[in-house]
C-alpha positions as CSV (number, residue, x, y, z in Angstrom):
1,X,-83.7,14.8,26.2
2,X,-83.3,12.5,23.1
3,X,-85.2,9.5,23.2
4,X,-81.9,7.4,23.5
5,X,-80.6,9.1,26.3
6,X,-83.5,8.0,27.9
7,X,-83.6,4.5,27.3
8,X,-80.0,4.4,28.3
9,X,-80.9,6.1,31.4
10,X,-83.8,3.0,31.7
11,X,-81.4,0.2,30.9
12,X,-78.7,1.4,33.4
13,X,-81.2,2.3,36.4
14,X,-81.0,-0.2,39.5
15,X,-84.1,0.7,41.5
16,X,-87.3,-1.9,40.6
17,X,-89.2,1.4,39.3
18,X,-87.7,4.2,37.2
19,X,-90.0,7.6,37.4
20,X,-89.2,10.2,34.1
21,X,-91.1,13.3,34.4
22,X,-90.8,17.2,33.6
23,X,-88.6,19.3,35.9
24,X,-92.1,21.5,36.9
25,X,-93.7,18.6,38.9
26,X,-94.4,19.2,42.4
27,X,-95.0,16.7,44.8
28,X,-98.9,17.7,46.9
29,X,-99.3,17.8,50.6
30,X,-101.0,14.3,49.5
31,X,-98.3,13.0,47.9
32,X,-96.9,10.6,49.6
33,X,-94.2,7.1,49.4
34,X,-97.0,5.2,51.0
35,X,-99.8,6.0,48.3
36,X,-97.6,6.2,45.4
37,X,-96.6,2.2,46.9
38,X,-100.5,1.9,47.4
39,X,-101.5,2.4,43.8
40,X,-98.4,0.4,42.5
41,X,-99.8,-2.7,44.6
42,X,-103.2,-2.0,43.3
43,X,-102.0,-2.4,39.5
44,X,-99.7,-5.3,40.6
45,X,-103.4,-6.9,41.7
46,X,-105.1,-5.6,38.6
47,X,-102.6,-6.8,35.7
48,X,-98.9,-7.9,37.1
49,X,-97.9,-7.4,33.5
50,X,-98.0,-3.5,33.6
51,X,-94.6,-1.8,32.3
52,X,-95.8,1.7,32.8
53,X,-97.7,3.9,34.7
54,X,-98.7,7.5,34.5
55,X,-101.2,10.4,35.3
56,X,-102.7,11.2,31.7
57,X,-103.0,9.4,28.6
58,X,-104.9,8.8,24.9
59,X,-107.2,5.9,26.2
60,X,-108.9,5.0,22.7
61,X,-107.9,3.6,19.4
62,X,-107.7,7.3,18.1
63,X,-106.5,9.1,21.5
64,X,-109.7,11.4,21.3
65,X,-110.4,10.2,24.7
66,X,-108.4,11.2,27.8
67,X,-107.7,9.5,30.6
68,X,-106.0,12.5,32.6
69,X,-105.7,13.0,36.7
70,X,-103.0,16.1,37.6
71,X,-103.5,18.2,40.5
72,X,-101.9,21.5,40.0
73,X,-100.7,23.8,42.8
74,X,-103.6,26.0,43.1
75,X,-105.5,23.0,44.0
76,X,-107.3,22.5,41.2
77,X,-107.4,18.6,39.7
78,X,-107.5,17.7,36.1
79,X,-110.1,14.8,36.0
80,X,-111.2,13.1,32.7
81,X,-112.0,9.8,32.0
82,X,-112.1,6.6,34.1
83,X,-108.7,6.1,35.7
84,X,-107.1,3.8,36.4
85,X,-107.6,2.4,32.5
86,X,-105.2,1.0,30.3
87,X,-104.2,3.5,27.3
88,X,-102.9,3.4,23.9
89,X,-100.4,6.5,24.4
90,X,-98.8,7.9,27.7
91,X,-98.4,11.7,28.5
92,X,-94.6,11.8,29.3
93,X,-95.2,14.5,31.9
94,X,-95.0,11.6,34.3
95,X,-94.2,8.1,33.8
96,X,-93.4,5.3,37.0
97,X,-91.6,2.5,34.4
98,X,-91.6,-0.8,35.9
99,X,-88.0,-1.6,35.2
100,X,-88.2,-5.3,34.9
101,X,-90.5,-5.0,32.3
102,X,-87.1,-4.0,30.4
103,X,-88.7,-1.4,28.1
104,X,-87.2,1.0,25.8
105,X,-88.5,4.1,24.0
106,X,-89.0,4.6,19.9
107,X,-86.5,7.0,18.5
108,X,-88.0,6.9,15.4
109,X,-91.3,8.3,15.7
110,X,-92.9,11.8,15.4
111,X,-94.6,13.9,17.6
112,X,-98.1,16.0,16.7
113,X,-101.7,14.8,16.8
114,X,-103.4,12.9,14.8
């Protein structure tokens, strides 16, 4: 989906968060409303000024360090890094946007590593 699209999408949600992510994500027996509300309350107390939050993302000036935690179905979990941590760059596999942060994506950027 163009980035436009989705910052359309963004500006016109109503719900306080916004949650973008690829159509292959699956929700674990752990997954839950209560400890996705959880870890948003435990940012809120962290930095109140968060716009988004994810599950893996570039976490130094370069991105050569990951912060990464995915579970995938055979139970195996993706762990690098310290996370929580504040990142540079955000995997867009899944992304919780605060909405009143009133955010919008680049449409002018690239993709490909550095």
């Amino acid at each position: 989906m163009p980035t436009r699209a989705l910052t359309n999408f963004c500006k016109k949600a109503t719900g306080r968060y916004v949650i973008l992510c690829h159509q292959d994500i699956l929700l674990t027996q752990t997954s839950t409303k209560q400890l996705l509300d959880e870890q948003i309350a435990q940012m809120d107390t962290r930095d109140n000024k968060w716009g988004v939050l994810g599950n893996a993302g570039g976490a130094n000036r370069l991105y050569k360090r990951l912060a990464i935690k995915i579970a995938y179905p055979n139970g195996v979990i993706d762990l690098q890094g310290t996370v929580p941590q504040q990142v540079g760059c955000i995997d867009e596999n899944f992304m919780l946007v605060k909405n009143s942060a009133n955010l919008a994506l680049s449409d002018d950027i690239g993709g490909g590593l550095i």
